[in-house]
C-alpha positions as a LaTeX table, in Angstrom:
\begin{tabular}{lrrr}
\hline
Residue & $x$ (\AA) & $y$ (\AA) & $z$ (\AA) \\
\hline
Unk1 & 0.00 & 0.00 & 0.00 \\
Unk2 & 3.08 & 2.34 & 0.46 \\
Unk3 & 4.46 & 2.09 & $-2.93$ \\
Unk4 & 0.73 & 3.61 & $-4.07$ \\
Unk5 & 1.33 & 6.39 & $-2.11$ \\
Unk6 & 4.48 & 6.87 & $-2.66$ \\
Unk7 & 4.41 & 6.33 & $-6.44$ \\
Unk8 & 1.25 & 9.12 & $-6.28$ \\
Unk9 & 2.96 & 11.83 & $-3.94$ \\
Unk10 & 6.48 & 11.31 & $-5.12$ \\
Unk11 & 7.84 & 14.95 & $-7.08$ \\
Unk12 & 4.27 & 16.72 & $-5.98$ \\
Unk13 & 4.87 & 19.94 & $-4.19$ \\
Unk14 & 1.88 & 19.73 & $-1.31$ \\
Unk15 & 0.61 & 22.64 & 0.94 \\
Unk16 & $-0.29$ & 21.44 & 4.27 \\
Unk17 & $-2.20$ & 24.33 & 6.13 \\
Unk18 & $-2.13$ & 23.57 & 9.84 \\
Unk19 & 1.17 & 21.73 & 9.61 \\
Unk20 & 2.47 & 22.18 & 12.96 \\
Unk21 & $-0.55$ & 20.77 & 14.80 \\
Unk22 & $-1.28$ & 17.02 & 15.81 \\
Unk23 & $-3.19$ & 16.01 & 12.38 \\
Unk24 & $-1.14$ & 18.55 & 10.45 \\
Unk25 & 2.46 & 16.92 & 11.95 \\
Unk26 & 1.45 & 12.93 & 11.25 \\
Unk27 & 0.05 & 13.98 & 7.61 \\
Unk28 & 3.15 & 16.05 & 7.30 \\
Unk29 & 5.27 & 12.61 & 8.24 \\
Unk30 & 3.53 & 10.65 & 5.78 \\
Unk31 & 3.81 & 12.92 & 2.73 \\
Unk32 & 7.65 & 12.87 & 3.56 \\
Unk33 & 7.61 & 9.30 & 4.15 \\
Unk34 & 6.14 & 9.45 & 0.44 \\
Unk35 & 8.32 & 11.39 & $-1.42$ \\
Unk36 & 6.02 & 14.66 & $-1.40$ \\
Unk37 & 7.95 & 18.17 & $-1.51$ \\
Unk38 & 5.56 & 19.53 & 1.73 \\
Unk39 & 5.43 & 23.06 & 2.19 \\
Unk40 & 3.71 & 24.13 & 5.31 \\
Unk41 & 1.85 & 26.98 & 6.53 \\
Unk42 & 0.62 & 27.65 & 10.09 \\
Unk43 & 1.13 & 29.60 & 13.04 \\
Unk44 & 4.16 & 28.14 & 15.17 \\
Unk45 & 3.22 & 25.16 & 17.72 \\
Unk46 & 1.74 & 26.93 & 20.70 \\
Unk47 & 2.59 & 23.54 & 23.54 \\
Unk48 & 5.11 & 22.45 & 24.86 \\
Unk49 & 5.89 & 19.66 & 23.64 \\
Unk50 & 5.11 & 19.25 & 20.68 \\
Unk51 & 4.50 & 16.76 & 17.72 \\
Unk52 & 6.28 & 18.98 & 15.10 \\
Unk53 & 9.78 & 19.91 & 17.25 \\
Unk54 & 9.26 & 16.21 & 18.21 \\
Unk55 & 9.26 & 15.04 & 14.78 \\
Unk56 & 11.53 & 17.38 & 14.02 \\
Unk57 & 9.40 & 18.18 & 10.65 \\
Unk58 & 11.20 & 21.67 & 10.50 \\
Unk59 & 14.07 & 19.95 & 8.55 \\
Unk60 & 11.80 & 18.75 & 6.05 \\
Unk61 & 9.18 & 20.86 & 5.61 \\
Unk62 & 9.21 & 24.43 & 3.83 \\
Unk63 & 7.45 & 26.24 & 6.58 \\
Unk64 & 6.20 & 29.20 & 6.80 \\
Unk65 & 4.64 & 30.51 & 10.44 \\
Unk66 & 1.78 & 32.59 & 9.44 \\
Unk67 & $-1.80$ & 33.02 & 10.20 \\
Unk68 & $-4.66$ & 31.70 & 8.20 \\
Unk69 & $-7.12$ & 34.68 & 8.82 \\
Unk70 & $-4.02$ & 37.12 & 6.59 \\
Unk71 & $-5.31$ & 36.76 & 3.27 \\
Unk72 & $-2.89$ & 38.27 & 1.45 \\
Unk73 & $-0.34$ & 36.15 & 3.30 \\
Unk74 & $-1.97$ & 33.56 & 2.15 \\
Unk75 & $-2.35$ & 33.99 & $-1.51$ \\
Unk76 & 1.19 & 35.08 & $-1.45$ \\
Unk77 & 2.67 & 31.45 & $-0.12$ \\
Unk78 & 0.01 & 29.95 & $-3.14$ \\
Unk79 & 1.18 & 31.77 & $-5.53$ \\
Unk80 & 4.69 & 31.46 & $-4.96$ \\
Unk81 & 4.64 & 28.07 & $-3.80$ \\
Unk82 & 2.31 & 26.67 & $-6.08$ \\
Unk83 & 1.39 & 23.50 & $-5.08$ \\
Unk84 & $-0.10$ & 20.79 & $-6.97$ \\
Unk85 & $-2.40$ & 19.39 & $-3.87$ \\
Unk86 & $-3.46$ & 21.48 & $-1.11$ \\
Unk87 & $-4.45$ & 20.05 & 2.36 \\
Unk88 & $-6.45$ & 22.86 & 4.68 \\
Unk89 & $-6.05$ & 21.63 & 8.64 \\
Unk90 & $-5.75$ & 25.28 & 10.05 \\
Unk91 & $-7.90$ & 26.09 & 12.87 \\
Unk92 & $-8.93$ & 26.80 & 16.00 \\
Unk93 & $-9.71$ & 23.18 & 17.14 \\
Unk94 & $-11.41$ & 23.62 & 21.12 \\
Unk95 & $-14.93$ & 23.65 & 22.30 \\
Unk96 & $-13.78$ & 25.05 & 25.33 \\
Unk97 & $-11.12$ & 27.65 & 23.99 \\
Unk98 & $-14.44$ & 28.53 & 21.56 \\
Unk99 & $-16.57$ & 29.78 & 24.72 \\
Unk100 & $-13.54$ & 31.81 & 26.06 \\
Unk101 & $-12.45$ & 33.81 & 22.69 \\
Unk102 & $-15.48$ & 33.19 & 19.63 \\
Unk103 & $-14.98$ & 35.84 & 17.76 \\
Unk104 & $-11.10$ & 34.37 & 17.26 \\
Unk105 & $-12.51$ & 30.81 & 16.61 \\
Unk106 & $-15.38$ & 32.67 & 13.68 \\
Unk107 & $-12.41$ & 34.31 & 12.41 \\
Unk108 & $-9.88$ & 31.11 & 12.04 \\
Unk109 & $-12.38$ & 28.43 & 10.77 \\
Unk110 & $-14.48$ & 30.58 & 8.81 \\
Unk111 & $-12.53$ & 33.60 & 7.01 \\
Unk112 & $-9.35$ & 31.02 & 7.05 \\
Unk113 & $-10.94$ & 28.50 & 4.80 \\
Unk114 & $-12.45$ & 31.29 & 2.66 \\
Unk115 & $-9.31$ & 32.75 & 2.55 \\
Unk116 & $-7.54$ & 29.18 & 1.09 \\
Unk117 & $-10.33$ & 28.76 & $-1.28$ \\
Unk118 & $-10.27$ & 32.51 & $-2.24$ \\
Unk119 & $-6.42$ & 32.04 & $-2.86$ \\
Unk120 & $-6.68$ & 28.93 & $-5.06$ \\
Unk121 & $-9.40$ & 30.51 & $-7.23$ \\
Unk122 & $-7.35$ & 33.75 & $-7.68$ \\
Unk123 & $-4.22$ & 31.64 & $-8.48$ \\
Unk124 & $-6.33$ & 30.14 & $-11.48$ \\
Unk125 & $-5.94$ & 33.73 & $-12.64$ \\
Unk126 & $-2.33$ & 34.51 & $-11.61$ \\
Unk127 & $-0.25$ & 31.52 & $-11.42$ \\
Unk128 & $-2.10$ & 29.10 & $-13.74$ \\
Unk129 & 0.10 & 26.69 & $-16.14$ \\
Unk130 & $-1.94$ & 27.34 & $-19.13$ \\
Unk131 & $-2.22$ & 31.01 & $-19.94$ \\
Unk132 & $-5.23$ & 31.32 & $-22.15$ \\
Unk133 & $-7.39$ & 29.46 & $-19.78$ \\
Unk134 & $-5.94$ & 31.03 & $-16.54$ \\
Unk135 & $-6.90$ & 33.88 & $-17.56$ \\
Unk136 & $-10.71$ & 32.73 & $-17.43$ \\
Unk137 & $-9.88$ & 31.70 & $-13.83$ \\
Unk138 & $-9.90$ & 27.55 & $-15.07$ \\
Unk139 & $-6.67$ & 26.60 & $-14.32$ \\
Unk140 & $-4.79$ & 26.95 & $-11.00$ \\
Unk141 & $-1.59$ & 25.07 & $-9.79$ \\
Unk142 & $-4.00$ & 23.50 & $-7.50$ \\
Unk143 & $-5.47$ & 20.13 & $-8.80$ \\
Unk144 & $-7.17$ & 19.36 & $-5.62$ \\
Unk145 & $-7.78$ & 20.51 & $-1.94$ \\
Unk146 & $-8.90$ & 18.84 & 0.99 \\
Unk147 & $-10.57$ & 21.00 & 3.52 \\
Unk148 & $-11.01$ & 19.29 & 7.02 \\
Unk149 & $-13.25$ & 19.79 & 9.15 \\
Unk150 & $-14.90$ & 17.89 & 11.87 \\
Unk151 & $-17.84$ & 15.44 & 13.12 \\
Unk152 & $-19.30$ & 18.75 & 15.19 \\
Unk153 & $-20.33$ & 20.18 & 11.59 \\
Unk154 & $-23.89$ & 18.57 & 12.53 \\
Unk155 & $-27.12$ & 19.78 & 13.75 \\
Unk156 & $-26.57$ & 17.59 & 16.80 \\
Unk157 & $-29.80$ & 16.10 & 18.06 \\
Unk158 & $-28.44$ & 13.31 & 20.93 \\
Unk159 & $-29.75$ & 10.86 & 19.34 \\
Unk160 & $-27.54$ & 7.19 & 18.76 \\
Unk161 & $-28.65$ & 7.96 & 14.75 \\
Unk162 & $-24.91$ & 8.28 & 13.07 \\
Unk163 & $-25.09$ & 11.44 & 11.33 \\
Unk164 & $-24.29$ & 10.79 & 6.98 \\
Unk165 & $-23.23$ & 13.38 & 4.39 \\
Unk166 & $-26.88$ & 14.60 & 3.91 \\
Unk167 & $-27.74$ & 15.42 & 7.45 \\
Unk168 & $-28.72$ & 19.34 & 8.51 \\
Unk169 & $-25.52$ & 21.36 & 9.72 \\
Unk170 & $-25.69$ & 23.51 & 12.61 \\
Unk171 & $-23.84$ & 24.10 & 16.15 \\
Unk172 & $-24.45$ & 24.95 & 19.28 \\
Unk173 & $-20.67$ & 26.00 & 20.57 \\
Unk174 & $-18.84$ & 28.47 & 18.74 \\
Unk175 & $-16.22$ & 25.81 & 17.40 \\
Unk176 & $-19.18$ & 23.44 & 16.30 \\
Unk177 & $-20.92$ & 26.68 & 14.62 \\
Unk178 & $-17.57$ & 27.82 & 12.81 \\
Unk179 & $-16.79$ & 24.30 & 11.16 \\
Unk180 & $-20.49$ & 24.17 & 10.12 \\
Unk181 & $-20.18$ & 27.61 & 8.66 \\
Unk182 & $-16.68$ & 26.59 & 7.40 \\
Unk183 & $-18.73$ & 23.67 & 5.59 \\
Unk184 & $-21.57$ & 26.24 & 4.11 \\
Unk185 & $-18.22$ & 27.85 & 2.38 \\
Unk186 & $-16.63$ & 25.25 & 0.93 \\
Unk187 & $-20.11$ & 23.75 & $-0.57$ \\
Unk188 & $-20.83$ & 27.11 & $-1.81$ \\
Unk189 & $-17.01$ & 28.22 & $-3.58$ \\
Unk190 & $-17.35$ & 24.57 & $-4.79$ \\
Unk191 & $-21.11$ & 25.48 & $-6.62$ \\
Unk192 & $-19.99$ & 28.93 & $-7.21$ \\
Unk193 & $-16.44$ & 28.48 & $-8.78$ \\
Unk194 & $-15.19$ & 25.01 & $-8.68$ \\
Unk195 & $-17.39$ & 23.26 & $-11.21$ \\
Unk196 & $-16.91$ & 24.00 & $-15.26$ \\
Unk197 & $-20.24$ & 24.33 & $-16.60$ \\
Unk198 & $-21.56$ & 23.66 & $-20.00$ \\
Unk199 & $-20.56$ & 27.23 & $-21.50$ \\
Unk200 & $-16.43$ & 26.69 & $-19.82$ \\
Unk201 & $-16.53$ & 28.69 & $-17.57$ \\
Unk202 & $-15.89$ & 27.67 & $-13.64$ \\
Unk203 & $-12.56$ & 26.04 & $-12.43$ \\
Unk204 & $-10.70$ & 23.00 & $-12.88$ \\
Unk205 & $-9.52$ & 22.22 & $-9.05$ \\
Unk206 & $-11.48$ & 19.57 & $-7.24$ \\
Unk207 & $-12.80$ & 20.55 & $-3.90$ \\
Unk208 & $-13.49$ & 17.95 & $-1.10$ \\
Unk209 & $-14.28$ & 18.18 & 2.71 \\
Unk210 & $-13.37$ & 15.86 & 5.00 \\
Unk211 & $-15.50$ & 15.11 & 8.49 \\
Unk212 & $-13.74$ & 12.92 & 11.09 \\
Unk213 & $-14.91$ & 12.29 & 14.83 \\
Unk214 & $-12.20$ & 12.41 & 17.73 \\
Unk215 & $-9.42$ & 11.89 & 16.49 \\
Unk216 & $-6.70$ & 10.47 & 19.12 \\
Unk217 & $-2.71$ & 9.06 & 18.64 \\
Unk218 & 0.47 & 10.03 & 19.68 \\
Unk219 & 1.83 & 13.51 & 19.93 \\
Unk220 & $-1.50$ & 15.68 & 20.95 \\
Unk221 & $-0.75$ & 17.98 & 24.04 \\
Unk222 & $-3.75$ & 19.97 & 23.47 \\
Unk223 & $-5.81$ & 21.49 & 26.74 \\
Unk224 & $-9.06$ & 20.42 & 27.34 \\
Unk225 & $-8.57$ & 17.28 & 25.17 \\
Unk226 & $-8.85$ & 13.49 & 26.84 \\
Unk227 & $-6.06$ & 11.82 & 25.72 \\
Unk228 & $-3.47$ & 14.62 & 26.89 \\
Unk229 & $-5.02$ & 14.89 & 30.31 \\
Unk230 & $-4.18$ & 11.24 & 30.69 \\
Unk231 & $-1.17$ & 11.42 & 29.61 \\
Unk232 & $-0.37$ & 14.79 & 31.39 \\
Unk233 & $-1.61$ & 13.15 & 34.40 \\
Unk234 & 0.13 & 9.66 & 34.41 \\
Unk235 & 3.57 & 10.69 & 32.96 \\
Unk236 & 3.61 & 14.09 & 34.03 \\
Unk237 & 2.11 & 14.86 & 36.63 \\
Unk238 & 1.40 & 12.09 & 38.48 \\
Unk239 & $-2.44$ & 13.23 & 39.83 \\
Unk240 & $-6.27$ & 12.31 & 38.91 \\
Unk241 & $-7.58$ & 12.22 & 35.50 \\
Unk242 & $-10.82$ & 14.58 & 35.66 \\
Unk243 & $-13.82$ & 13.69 & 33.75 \\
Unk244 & $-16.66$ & 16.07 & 32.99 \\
Unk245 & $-18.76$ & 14.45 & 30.56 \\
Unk246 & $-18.25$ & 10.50 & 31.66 \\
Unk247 & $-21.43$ & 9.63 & 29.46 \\
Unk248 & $-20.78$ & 11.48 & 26.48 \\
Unk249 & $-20.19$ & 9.21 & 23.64 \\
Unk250 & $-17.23$ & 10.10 & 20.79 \\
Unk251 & $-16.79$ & 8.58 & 17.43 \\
Unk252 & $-12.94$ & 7.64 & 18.75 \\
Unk253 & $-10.34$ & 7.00 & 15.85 \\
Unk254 & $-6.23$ & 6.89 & 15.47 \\
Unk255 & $-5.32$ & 9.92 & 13.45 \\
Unk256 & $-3.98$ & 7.67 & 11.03 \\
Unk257 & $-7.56$ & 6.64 & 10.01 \\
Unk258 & $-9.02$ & 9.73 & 8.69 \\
Unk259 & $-5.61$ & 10.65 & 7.56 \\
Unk260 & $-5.39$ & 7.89 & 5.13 \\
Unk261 & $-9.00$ & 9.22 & 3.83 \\
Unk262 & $-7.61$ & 12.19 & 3.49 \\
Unk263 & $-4.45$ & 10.89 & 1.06 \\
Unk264 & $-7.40$ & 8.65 & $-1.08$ \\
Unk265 & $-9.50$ & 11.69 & $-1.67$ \\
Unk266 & $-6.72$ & 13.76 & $-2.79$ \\
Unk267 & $-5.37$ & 11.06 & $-5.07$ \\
Unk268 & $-8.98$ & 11.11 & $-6.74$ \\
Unk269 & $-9.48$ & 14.60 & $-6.95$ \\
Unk270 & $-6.13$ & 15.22 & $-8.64$ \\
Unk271 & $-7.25$ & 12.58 & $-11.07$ \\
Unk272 & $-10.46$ & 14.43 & $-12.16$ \\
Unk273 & $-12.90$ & 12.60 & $-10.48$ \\
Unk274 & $-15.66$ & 15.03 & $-10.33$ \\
Unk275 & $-17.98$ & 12.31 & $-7.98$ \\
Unk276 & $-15.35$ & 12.99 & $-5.29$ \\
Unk277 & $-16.15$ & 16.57 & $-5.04$ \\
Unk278 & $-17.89$ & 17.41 & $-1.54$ \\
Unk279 & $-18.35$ & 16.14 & 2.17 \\
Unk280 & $-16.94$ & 12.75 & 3.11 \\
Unk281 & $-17.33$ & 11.33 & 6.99 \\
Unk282 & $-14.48$ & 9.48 & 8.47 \\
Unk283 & $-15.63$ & 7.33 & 11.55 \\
Unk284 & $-15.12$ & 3.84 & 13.26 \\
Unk285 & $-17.81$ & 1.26 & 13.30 \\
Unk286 & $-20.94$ & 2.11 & 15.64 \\
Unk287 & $-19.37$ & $-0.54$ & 18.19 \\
Unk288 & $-16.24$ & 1.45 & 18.72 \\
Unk289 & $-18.03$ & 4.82 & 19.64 \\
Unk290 & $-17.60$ & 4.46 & 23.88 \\
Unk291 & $-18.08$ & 6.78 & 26.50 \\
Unk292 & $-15.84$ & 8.90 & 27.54 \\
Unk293 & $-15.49$ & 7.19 & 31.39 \\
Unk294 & $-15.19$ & 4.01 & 29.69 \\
Unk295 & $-12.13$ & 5.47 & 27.13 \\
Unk296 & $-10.36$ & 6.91 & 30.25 \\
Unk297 & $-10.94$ & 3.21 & 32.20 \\
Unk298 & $-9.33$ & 1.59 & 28.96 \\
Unk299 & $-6.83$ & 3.47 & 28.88 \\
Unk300 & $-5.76$ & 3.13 & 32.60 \\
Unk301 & $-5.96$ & $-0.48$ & 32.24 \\
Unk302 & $-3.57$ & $-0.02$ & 29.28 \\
Unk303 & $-1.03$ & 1.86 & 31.36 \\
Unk304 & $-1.36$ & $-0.36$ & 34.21 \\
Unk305 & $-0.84$ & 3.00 & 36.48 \\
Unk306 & $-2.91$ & 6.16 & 37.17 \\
Unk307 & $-6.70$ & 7.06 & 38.65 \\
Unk308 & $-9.94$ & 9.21 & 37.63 \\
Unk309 & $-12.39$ & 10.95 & 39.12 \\
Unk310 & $-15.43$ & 11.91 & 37.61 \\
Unk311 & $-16.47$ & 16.00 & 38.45 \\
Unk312 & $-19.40$ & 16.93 & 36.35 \\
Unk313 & $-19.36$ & 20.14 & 38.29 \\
Unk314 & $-16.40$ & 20.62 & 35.99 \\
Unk315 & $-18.19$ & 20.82 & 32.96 \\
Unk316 & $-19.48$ & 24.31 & 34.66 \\
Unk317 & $-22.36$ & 25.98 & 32.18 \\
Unk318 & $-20.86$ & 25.32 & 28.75 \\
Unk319 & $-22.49$ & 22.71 & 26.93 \\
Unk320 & $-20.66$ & 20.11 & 25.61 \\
Unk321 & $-22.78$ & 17.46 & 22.97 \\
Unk322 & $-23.61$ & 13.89 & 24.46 \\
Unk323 & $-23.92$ & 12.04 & 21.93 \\
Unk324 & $-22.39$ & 12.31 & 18.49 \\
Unk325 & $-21.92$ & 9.22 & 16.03 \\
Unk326 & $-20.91$ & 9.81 & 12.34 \\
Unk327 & $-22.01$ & 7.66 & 9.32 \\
Unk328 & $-18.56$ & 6.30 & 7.08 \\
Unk329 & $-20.82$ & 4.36 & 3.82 \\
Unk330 & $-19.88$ & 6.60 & 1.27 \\
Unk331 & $-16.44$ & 6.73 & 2.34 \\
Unk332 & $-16.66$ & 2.75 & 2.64 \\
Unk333 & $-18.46$ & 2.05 & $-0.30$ \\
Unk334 & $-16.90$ & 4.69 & $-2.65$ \\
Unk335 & $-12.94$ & 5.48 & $-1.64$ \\
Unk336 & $-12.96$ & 2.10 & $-0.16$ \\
Unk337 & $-11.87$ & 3.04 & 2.79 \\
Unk338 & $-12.77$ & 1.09 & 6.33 \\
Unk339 & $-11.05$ & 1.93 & 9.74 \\
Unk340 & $-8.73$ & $-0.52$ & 10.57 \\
Unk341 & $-7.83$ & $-0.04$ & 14.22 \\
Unk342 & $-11.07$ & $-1.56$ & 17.27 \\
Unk343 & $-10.35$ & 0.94 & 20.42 \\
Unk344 & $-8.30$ & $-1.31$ & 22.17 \\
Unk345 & $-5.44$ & $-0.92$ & 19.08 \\
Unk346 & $-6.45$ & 2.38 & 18.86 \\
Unk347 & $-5.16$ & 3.22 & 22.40 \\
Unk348 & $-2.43$ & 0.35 & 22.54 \\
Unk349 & $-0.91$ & 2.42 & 19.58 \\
Unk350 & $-1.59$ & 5.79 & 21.43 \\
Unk351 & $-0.18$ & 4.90 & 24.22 \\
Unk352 & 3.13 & 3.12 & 22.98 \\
Unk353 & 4.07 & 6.17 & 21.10 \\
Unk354 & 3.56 & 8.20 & 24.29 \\
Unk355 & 5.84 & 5.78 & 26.23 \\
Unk356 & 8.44 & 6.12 & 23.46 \\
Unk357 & 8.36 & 9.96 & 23.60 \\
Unk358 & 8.68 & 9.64 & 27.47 \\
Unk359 & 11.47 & 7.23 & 27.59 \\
Unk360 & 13.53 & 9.31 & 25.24 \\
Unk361 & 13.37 & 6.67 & 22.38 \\
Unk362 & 13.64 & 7.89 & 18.87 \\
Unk363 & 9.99 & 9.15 & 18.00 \\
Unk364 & 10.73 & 9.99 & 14.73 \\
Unk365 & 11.28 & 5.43 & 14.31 \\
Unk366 & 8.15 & 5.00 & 16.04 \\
Unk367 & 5.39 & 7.01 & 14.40 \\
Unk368 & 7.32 & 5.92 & 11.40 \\
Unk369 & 7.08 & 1.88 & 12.68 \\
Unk370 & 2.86 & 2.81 & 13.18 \\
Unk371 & 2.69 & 4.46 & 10.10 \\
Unk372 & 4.54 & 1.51 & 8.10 \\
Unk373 & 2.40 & $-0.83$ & 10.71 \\
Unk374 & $-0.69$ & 0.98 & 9.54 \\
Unk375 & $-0.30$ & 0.65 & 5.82 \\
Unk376 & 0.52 & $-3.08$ & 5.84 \\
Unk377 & $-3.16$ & $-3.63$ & 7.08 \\
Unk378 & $-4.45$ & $-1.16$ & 5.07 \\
Unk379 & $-3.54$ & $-2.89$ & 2.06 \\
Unk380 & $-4.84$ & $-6.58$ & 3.30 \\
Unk381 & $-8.14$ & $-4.99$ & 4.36 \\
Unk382 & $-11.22$ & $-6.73$ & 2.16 \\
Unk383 & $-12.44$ & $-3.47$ & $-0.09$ \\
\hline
\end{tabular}
């Protein structure tokens, strides 16, 4: 399954946006791993530590530390860089964080992925191979971008339905409303510029969005995220794990899972594959979408050391969704994609890449092991 990859992303130039975050650094690794001349833009890592010093992508990645909401930044790095695939992970990624500073988490999720879109079109016009037809705004650099986004893009009703393609957006947080909004951009450049008509006029990149649930793995230290409080408190710290939510149910998944979606759909949308175009959910099967209090008892098990509480007075006045379960059939039945890993390989993984960070092992040898790991299956798996 490697040698696809790599015989796809070999010699393309690819603009990850959101490169030095968690997603961003292990889709990073992988183009690298493939051959891919990565180019990253995104604000510099902002804990301590980190999965992009860690990985130490900065030797081979063309970064460039700027923020998403600067347009003209933006355009600049597209223009200049011009990249054949373009990967959009840039965000503001917290519920929480959302509550404290909205108007921030708006201006990242929605303006930013206007402003990527708004930069490939305009490159169609400036930077576009094929004169004649750049200047009708057809051609760009860009063959195809994937904009990610996340499972809170839905009209969440707590219900144990698992939400498909076709369900109503909506939010109720500020981060949930953004990525929803985010979505309602995308759909709408994609109708409004990405699609050559009858009479040739529209433009020739591919657009796709990608919608994964809770994404865990090695090399996350965000706040107010599960899997780094464990780990904070068992290797760090050495205190109680505090649950809010301990009935909430998540759509849990190794980042390699939605990542790999993310490669497929690229790989089709650079090919022309109009039927590609749009949303796409990323999720594990229905019986791998657990509580939170039973993820965090899993987990200790796994570790064979640490303790919980549960403190719903925690969760204080900000709601936080109960229940959230996404549909994958499209993804299934049309990329042929399936998620690989059950939740107890899901957090084996986690957690051994965690212990290898910790024990001052070369990280760089173990996310590569998982990723190698990762593909092997991927290729046996029954399409």
């Amino acid at each position: 399954m490697a040698d696809i990859f790599r015989g796809f992303f070999s010699g393309k130039k690819v603009l990850v946006t959101g490169h030095t975050g968690f997603k961003g650094g292990w889709l990073s690794r992988m183009l690298l791993n493939f051959g891919a001349e990565v180019v990253g833009y995104s604000l510099k890592p902002d804990t301590e530590p980190n999965i992009f010093t860690a990985l130490k992508l900065d030797k081979g990645v063309k970064n460039y530390f700027e923020d998403i909401r600067d347009y003209k930044k933006v355009f600049e790095v597209i223009s200049k860089e011009k990249p054949d695939i373009v990967f959009h992970l840039a965000a503001q990624p917290l519920v929480l964080e959302s509550y404290k500073d909205p108007i921030r988490t708006y201006d990242t999720n929605i303006i930013g992925t206007a402003n990527v879109l708004e930069a490939i079109r305009e490159c169609g016009k400036e930077c576009g191979k094929r004169k004649a037809e750049a200047a009708r705004g057809r051609v760009s650099s860009v063959k195809a971008a994937v904009m990610i986004t996340t499972d809170k893009v839905y009209k969440n009703k707590e219900h144990k339905k698992a939400y498909d393609e076709d369900d109503e957006l909506g939010g109720y947080d500020p981060y949930s409303a953004s990525k929803a909004c985010a979505e309602i951009v995308i759909g709408s450049y994609i109708s409004s510029f990405f699609n050559i008509d009858e009479y040739g006029s529209g433009h020739d990149t591919l657009i796709a969005s990608a919608r994964s649930g809770n994404v865990i793995g090695g090399g996350d230290w965000s706040k107010d995220r599960l899997i780094p409080d464990i780990i904070k408190a068992v290797f760090e710290k050495d205190e109680e794990v505090i649950i809010r939510n301990p009935d909430s149910i998540r759509p849990w998944q190794h980042v390699l899972e939605p990542v790999i979606g993310y490669l497929m759909l690229a790989m089709n949308l650079y090919q022309g594959k109009k039927e590609f175009s749009g949303p796409w959910n990323f999720a594990p099967d229905q019986d791998n979408q657990i509580t939170v209090e039973e993820l965090v008892k899993r987990s200790l098990k796994i570790l064979r050391k640490g303790r919980y509480s549960v403190r719903k007075e925690y969760a204080g006045k900000k709601h936080e969704a109960g229940i959230l379960m996404l549909d994958p059939s499209k993804a299934k039945a049309s990329l042929k994609w399936t998620p690989m890993l059950d939740t107890e390989k899901t957090l084996a993984w986690t957690f051994e890449w965690y212990k290898s960070f910790y024990s001052n092992e070369d990280i760089g040898k173990k996310t590569d092991s998982q990723i190698t790991g990762f593909l092997e299956m991927f290729g046996k798996r029954k399409a």
